[in-house]
DRENFIMAR-17878 format. One line per field, with one value per residue (C-alpha): residue number from 1; x, y, z. Coordinates in nm, 4 decimals, padded with zeros to 6 digits. Layout:
num <- NUM,... $
px <- X,... $
py <- Y,... $
pz <- Z,... $
# end
This chain:
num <- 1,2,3,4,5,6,7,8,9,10,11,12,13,14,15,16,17,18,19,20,21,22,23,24,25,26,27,28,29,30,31,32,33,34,35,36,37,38,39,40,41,42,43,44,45,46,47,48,49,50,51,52,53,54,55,56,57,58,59,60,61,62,63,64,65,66,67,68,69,70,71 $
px <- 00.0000,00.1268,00.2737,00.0021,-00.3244,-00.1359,-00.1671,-00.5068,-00.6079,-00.3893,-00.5978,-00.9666,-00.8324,-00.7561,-01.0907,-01.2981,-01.1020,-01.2465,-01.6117,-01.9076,-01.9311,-02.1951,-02.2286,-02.3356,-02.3186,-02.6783,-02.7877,-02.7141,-02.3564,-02.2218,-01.9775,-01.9280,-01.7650,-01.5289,-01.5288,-01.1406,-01.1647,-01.4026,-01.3455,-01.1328,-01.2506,-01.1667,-01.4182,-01.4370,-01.6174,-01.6265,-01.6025,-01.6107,-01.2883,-01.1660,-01.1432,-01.0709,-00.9805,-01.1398,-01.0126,-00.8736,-01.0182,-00.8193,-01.0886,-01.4223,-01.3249,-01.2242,-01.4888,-01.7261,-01.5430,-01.5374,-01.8562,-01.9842,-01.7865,-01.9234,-02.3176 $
py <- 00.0000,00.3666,00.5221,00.8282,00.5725,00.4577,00.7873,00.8240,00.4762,00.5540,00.9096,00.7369,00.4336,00.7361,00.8591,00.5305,00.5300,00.8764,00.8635,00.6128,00.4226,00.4969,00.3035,-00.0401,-00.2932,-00.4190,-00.7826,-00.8362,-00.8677,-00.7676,-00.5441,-00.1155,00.0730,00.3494,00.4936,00.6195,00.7344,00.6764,00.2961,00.2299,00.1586,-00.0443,-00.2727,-00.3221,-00.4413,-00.2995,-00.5212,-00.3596,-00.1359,-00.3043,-00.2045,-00.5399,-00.4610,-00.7109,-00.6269,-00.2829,-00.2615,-00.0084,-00.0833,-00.1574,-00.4318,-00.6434,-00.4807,-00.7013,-01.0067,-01.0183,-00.8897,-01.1748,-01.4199,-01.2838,-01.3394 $
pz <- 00.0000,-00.1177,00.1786,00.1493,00.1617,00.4927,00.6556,00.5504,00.7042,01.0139,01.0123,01.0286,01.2748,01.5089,01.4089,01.5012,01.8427,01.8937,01.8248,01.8869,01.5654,01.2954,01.0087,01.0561,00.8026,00.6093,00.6519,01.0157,00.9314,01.3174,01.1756,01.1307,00.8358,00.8131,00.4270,00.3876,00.0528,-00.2399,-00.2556,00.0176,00.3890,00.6719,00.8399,01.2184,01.5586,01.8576,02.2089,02.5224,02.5074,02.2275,01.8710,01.6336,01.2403,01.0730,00.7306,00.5226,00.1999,-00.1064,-00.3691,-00.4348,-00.5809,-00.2594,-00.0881,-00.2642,-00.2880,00.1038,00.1462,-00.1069,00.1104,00.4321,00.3145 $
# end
C-alpha cells in the first residue's frame, strides 16, 4: 500500500477510536464501516474497550469479494 493511503487509514483508525461508531453494516452482518476514501474503507467491531480490524479494503473491488464471502 502507497505510503500516502497509509496515513489516511492511520488518520480514520484514530478517528474510530475517537467517536461512537456509525455506520453499521446491512444484513445483520455484526460489523461497522469506516469509508477512507471513495473505494477504500476499513471494516471493524467494537467489544467492550476493544477495537478489532477485521479487514482494510483499497478498492471496491475487494470490498465485494469479502462482502460476497461474508453473506
Amino acid at each position: 500500500m502507497p505510503q500516502d493511503m497509509k496515513s489516511v487509514f492511520l488518520m480514520h483508525l484514530e478517528k474510530i477510536h475517537s467517536r461512537p461508531p456509525r455506520k453499521h453494516m446491512k444484513h445483520g452482518i455484526p460489523c461497522h464501516v469506516e469509508k477512507v476514501a471513495k473505494h477504500a474503507g476499513i471494516i471493524y467491531d467494537i467489544s467492550e474497550d476493544r477495537t478489532h480490524i477485521l479487514h482494510c479494503f483499497t478498492s471496491h473491488k475487494e470490498y465485494e469479494h469479502w462482502y460476497s464471502s461474508y453473506k
